[in-house]
C-alpha positions as CSV (number, residue, x, y, z in Angstrom):
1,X,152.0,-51.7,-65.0
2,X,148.2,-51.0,-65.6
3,X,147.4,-47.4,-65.1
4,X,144.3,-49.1,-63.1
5,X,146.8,-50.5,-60.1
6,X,149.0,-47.4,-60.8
7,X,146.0,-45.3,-59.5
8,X,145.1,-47.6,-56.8
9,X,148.7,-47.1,-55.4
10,X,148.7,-43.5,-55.4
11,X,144.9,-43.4,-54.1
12,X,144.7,-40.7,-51.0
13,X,148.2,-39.2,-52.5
14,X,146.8,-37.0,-54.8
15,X,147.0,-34.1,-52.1
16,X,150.6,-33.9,-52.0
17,X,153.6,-34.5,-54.5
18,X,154.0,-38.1,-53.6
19,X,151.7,-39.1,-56.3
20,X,152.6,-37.1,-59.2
21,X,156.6,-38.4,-58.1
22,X,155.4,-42.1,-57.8
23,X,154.2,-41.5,-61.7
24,X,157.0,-39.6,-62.8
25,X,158.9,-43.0,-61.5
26,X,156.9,-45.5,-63.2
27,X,157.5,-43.9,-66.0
28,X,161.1,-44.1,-65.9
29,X,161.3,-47.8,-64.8
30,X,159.2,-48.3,-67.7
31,X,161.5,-46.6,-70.0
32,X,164.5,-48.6,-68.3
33,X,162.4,-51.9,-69.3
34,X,161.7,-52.8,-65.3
35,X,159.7,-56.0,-65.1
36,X,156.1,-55.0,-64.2
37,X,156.2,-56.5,-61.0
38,X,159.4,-55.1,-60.2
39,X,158.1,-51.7,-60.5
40,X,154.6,-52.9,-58.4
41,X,157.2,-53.6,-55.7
42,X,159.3,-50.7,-56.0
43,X,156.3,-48.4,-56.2
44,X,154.1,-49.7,-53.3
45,X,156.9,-49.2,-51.3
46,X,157.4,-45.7,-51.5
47,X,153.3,-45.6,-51.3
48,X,153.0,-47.7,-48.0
49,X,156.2,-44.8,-46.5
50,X,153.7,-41.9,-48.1
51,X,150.7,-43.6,-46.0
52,X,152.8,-44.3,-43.1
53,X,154.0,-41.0,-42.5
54,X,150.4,-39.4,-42.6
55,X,148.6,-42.0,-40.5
56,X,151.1,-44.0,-38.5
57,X,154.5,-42.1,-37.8
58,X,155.1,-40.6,-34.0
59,X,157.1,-37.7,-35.7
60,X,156.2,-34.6,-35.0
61,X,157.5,-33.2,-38.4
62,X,156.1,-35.9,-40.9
63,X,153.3,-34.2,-41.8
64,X,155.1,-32.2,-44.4
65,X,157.2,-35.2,-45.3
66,X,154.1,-37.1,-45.7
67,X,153.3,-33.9,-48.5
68,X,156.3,-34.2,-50.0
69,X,159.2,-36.8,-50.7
70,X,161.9,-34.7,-50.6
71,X,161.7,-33.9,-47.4
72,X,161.5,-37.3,-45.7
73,X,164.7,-37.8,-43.6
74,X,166.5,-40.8,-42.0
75,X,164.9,-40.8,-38.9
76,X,161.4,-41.2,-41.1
77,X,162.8,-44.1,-43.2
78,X,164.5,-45.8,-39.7
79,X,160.9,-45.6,-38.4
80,X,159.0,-46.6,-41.2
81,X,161.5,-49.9,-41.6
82,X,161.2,-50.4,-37.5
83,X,157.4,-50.5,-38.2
84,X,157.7,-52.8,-41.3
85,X,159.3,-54.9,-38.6
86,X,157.1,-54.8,-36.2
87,X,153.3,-54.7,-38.2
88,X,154.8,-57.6,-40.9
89,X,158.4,-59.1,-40.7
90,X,162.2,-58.3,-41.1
91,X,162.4,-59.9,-44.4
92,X,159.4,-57.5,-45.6
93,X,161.1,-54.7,-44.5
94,X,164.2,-55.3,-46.0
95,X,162.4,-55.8,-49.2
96,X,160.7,-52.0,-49.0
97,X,164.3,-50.7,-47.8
98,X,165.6,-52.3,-51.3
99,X,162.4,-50.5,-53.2
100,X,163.5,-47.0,-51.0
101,X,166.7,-47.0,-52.1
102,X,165.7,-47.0,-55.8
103,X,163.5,-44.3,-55.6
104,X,165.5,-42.0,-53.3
105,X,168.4,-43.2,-56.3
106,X,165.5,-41.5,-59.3
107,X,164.9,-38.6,-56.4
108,X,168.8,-38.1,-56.9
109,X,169.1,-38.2,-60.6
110,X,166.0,-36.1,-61.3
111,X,168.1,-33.6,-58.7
112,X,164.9,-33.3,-56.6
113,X,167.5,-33.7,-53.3
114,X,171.1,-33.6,-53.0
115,X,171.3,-36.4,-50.4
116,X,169.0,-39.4,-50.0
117,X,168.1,-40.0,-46.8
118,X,168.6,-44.3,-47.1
119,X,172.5,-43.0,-47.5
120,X,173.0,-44.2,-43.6
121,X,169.9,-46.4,-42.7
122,X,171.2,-49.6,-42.2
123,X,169.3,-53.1,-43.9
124,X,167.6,-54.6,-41.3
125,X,168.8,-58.1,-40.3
126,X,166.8,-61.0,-41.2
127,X,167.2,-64.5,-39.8
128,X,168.5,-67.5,-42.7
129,X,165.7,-70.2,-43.2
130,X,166.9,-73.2,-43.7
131,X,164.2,-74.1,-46.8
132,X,164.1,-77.6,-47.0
133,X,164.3,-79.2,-50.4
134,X,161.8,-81.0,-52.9
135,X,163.3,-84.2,-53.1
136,X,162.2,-87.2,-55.2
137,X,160.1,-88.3,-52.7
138,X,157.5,-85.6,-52.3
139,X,157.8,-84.6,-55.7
140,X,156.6,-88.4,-56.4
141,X,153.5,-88.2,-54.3
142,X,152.7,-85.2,-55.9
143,X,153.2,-86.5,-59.5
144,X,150.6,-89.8,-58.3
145,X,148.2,-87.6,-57.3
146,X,148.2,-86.0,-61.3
147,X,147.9,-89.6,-62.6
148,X,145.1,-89.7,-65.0
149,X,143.7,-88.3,-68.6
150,X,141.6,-85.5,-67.4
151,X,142.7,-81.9,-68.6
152,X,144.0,-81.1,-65.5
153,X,146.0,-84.1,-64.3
154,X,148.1,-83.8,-67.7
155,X,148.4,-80.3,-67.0
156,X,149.3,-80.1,-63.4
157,X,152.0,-83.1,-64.2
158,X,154.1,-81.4,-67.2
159,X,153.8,-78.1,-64.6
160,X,155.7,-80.2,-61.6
161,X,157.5,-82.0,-64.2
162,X,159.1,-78.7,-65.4
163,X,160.0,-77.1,-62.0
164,X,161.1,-80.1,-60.8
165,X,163.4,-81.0,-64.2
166,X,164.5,-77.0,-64.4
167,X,164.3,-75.5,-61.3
168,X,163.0,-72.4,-62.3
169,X,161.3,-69.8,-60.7
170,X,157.5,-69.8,-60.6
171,X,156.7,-66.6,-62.9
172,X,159.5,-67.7,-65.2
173,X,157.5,-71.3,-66.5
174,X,153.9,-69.7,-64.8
175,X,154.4,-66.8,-67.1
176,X,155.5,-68.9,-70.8
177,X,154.3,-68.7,-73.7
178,X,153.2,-71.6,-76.6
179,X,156.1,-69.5,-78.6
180,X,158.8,-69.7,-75.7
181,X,158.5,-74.1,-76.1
182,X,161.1,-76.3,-78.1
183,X,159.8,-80.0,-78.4
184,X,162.8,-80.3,-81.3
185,X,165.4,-78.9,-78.5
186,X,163.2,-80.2,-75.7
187,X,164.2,-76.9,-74.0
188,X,162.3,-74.0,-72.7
189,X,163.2,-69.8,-73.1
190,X,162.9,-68.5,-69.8
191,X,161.9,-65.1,-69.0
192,X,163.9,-64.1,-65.8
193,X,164.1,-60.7,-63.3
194,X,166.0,-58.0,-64.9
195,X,165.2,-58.8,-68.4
196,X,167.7,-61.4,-68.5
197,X,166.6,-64.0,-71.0
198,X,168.1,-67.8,-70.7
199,X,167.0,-71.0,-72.5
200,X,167.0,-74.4,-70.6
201,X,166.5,-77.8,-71.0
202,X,164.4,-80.6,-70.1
203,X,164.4,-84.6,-70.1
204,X,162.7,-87.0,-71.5
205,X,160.3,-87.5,-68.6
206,X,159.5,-83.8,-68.5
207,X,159.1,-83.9,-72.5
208,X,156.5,-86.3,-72.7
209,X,154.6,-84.8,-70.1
210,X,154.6,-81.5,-71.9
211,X,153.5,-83.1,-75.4
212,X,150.7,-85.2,-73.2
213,X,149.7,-81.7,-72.3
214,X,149.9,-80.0,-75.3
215,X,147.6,-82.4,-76.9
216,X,145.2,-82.0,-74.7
217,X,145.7,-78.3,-74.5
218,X,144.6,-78.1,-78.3
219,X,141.6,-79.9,-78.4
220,X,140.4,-77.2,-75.7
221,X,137.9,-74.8,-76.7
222,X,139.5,-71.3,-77.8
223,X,142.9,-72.6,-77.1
224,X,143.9,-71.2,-80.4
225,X,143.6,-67.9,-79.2
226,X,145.4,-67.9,-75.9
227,X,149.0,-67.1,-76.4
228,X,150.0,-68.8,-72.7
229,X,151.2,-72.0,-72.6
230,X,149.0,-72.7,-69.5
231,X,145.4,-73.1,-69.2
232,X,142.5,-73.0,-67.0
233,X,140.7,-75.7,-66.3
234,X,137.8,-73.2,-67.8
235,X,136.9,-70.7,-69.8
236,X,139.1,-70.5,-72.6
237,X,141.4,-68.5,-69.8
238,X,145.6,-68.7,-69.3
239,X,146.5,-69.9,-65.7
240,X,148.4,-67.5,-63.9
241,X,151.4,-67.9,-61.7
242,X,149.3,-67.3,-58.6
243,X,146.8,-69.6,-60.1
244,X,149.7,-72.3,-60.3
245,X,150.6,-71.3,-56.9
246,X,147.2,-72.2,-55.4
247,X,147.1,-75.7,-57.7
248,X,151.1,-76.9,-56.0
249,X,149.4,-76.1,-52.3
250,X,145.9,-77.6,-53.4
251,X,148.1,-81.1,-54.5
252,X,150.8,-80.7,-52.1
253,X,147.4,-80.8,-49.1
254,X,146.1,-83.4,-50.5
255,X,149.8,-85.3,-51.0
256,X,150.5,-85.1,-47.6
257,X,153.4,-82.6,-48.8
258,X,153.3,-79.8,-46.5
259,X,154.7,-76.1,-47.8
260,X,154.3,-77.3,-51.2
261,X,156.1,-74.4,-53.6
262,X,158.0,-74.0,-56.9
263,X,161.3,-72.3,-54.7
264,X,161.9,-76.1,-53.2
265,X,162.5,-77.5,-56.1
266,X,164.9,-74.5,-57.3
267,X,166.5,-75.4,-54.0
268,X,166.7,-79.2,-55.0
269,X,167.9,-78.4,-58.3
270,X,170.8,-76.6,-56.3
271,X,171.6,-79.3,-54.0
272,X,171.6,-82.1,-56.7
273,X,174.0,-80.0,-58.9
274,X,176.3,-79.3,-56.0
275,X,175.9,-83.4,-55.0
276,X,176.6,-84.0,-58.5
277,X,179.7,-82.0,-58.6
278,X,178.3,-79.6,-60.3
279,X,180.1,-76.1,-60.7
280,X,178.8,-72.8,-58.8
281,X,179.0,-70.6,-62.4
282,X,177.2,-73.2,-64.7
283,X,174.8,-73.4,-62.1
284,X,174.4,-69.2,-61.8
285,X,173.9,-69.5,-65.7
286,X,171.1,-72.3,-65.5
287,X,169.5,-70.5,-62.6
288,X,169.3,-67.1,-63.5
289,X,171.3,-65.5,-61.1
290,X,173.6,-62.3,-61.4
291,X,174.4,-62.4,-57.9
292,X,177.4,-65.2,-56.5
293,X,175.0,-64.3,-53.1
294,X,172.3,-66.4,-54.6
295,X,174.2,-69.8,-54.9
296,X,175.4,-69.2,-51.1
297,X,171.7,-68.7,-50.0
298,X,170.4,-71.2,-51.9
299,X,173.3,-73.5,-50.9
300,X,172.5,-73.4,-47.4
301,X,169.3,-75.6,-47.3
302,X,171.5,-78.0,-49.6
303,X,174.5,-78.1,-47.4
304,X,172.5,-78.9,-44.4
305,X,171.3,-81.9,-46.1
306,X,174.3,-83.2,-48.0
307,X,175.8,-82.4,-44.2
308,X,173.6,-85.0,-42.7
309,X,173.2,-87.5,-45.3
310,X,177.0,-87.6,-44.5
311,X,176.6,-87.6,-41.0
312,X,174.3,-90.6,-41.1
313,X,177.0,-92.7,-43.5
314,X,179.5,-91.8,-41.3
315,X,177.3,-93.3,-38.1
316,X,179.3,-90.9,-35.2
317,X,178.0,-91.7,-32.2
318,X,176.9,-95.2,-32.9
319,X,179.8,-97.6,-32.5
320,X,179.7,-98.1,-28.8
């Protein structure tokens, strides 16, 4: 992480020993090779606990807790994550009780306390969203509004081409580089959370999409000297992940494609493996997931529609 955002973080911290820990800690995840954002999360976490128990918490003893890290207790984390609930959402403050845990974990090993205070706070539940899937439909409206030979329409095409074909996440083809690309292999080396490294494929489709692009992409001015495989549309400038976020919701808008997002089509890619008979561990390797909790959350969007594609074959309720 830049030290520029690592000071913004700690801004208004300096009094106590919250800062000084919170640097102590970056420097650690960045020893243990910690994706940068990763540590962001991790860090603002414990930041946005420091703030809250100086300017938000009803406890009477959180001033000194607010000071100093080590003495933040259970009751302080159980109403920090009830306020996370209540000012943002359960799923946000299940995130910072993740990012807590890690850095009462360092507080542990450094032997700054002999018990974290996260040992009994409880995750906070958080409802299942159904996220429906980016089937070939959408994904086709989407791909007719990139028809064309402008810059941008070969661009934006080999990008939905690629999340579409791959189902990978949007840092993981947002954050490639020219150097990462196979044409020969037609395949891709992905970049995923945890430093875990996997190459994929792509088909034929998706391939000449990319070479359209890639084309293009070198007759740009200073190309040559951007190591991303993405562009801006100016400037001589890489397109960032959030940048590619804005350009799926600016197409998806004017597609008619409402919550337009790279995670659908990780969650199509899901359901057509599974419809395809697919296997749950070839799948985990493709996707990039350690967890055998990911294919089951991912799975449930899928299942509810291979459930009613069924259901409609099977036309219950429609005889009489």
């Amino acid at each position: 992480m830049p030290l520029l955002k690592l000071d913004r973080l700690c801004e208004g911290l300096e009094k106590g020993d919250w800062a000084g820990f919170l640097r102590d800690w970056d420097r650690a995840l960045r020893a243990g090779n910690h994706p940068e954002t990763t540590r962001y999360n991790y860090l603002l976490a414990a930041a946005q606990m420091a703030r809250y128990l100086a300017d938000e918490s009803p406890d009477p003893d959180a001033d000194d807790a607010a000071q100093d890290p080590t003495l933040v207790t259970k009751a302080h984390v159980e109403s920090f994550q009830a306020w996370m609930i209540e000012t943002r959402s359960a799923s946000t403050a299940l995130n910072k009780h993740k990012s807590l845990q890690q850095f009462f974990k360092y507080l542990l090993e450094e032997e700054e306390i002999d018990r974290s205070p996260m040992e009994r706070v409880k995750q906070p539940q958080t409802p299942q969203k159904l996220v429906p899937i980016m089937g070939d439909d959408d994904t086709k409206k989407l791909l007719d509004g990139t028809k064309g030979k402008t810059f941008m329409s070969l661009r934006d095409e080999a990008l939905i081409r690629l999340y579409y074909n791959t189902g990978s996440r949007l840092s993981e083809i947002g954050n490639l580089l020219l150097t990462d690309l196979d044409m020969n292999t037609e395949s891709v080396h992905l970049h995923g959370k945890g430093a875990k490294d996997r190459r994929v494929r792509f088909g034929p489709k998706t391939s000449r999409a990319v070479a359209r692009y890639l084309r293009a992409r070198a007759k740009r001015k200073g190309a040559a000297e951007v190591p991303q495989l993405w562009m801006a549309e100016k400037g001589g400038k890489p397109l960032s992940p959030n940048g590619i976020k804005l350009m799926l919701k600016r197409r998806g808008a004017a597609a008619g494609v409402t919550n337009t997002h790279a995670h659908r089509w990780r969650h199509n890619f899901a359901h057509e493996w599974h419809k395809a008979g697919g296997n749950t561990g070839d799948l985990m390797l493709l996707l990039g997931w350690a967890s055998e909790d990911m294919p089951r959350r991912y799975g449930a969007s899928a299942a509810a529609e291979r459930a009613q594609e069924l259901q409609s074959r099977m036309g219950i309720g429609e005889n009489v």
